[in-house]
C-alpha positions as CSV (number, residue, x, y, z in Angstrom):
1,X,0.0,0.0,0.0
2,X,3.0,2.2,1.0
3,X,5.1,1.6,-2.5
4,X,1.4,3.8,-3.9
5,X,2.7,6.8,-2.4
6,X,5.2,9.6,-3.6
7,X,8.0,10.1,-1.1
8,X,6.2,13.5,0.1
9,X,3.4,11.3,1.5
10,X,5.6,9.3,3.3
11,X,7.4,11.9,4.8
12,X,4.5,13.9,5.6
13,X,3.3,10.9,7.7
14,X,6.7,10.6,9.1
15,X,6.5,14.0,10.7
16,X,2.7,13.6,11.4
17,X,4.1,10.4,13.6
18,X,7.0,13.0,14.8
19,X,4.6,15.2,16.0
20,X,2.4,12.2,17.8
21,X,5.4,11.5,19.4
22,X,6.2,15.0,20.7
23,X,2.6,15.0,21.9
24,X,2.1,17.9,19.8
25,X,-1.8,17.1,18.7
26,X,-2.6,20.8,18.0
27,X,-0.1,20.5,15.5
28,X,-1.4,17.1,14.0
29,X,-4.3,18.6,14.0
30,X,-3.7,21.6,11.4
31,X,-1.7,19.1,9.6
32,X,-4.3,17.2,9.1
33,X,-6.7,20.0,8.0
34,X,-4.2,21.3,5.4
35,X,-3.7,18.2,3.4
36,X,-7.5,18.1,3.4
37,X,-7.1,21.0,1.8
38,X,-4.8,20.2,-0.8
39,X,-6.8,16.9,-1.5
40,X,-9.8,18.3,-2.1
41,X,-7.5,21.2,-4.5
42,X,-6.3,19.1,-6.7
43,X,-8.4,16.0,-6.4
44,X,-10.0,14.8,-9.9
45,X,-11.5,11.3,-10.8
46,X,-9.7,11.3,-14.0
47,X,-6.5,11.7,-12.6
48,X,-3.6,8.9,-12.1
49,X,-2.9,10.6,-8.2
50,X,-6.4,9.7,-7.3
51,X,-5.3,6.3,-6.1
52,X,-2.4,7.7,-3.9
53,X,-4.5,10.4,-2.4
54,X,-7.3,7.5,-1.5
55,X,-4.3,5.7,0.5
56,X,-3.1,8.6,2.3
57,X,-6.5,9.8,3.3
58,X,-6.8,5.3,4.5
59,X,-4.1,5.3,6.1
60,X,-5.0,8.7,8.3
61,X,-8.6,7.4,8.9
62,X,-8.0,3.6,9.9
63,X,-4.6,2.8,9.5
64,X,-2.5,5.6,11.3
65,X,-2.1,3.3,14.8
66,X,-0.5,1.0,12.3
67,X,1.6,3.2,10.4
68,X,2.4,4.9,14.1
69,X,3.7,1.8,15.7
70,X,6.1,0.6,12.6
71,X,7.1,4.0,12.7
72,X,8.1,3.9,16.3
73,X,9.9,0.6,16.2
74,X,11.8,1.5,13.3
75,X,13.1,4.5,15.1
76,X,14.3,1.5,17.9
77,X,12.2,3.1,20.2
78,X,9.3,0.8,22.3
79,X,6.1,0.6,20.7
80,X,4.0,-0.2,23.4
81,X,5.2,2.0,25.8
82,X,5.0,4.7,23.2
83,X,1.2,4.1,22.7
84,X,0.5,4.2,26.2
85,X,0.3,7.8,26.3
86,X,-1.9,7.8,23.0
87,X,-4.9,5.4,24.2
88,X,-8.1,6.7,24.2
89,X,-12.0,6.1,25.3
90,X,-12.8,8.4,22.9
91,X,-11.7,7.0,19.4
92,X,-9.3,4.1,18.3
93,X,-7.6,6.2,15.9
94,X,-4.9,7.9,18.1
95,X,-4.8,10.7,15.8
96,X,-8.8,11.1,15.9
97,X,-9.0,10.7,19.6
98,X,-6.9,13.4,20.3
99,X,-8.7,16.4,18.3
100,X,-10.6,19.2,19.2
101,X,-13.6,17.6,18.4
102,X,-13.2,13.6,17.8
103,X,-16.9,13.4,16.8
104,X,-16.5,15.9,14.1
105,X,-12.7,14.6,13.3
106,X,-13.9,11.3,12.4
107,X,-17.1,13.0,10.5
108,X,-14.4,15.1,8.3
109,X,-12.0,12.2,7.8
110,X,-14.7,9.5,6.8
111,X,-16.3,12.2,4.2
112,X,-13.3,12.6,2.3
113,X,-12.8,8.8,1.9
114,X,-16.1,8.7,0.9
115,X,-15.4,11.9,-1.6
116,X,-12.2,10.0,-2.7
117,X,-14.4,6.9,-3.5
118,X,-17.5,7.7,-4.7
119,X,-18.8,8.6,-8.2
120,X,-20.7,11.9,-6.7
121,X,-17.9,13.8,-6.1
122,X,-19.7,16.8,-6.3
123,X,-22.2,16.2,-3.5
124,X,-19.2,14.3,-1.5
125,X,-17.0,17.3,-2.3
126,X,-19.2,19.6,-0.8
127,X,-20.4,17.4,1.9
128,X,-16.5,17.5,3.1
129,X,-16.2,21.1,2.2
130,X,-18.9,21.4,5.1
131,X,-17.4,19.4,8.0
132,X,-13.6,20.9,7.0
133,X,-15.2,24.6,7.4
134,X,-17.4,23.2,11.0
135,X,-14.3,22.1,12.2
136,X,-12.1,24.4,11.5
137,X,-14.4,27.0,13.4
138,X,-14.4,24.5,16.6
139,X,-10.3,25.1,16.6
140,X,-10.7,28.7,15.9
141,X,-13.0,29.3,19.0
């Protein structure tokens, strides 16, 4: 799934994982929110990128505790006393469950794998052009 992505991807989930690390969510956060951004700039059915921007926006949404962990171990540090401090009641994702607003994190991140996947992209489009502006009001509060 990895070998999909262009080297900028990959780094860009490096530091996302950097900044997990450094318990710097706020951070993640607006990370996060810009690449949604960009995705939804540039996505386009037709294009050949499509399938990369679908596995970034996967990996984010349900595979980031994954992607975290290898991270961590390949940086020789200990993966389950690194995700200790990332465990949460309120999502599974440990990115998601430690946003602003999890509820509305998970709203934004599932809409845009829906926008990346489905053949009404213009009603998806908007749909996540909606929850990215609602959230980005909750972190502007």
């Amino acid at each position: 799934m990895l070998d999909a992505l262009p080297k900028h991807y990959i780094l860009y989930l490096d530091s996302l994982c950097q900044l997990v690390s450094e318990r710097k969510f706020k951070e993640v956060e607006l990370e996060v929110l810009s690449l949604i951004e960009e995705l939804l700039s540039h996505a386009n059915k037709e294009d050949d990128s499509l399938m990369r921007d679908i596995v970034i926006a996967q990996i984010i949404y349900s595979d980031f505790n994954d992607y975290y962990l290898n991270w961590t171990t390949s940086r020789g540090k200990n993966a389950e006393k690194e995700n200790t401090h990332l465990v949460s009641d309120e999502h599974s994702n440990y990115l998601i469950a430690h946003s602003t607003e999890v509820a509305d994190m998970d709203d934004l991140l599932y809409e845009l794998n829906n926008y990346l996947t489905d053949l009404n992209v213009k009603k998806q489009k908007e749909e996540v052009k909606y929850h990215l502006k609602c959230y980005k009001r909750y972190i502007n509060a």
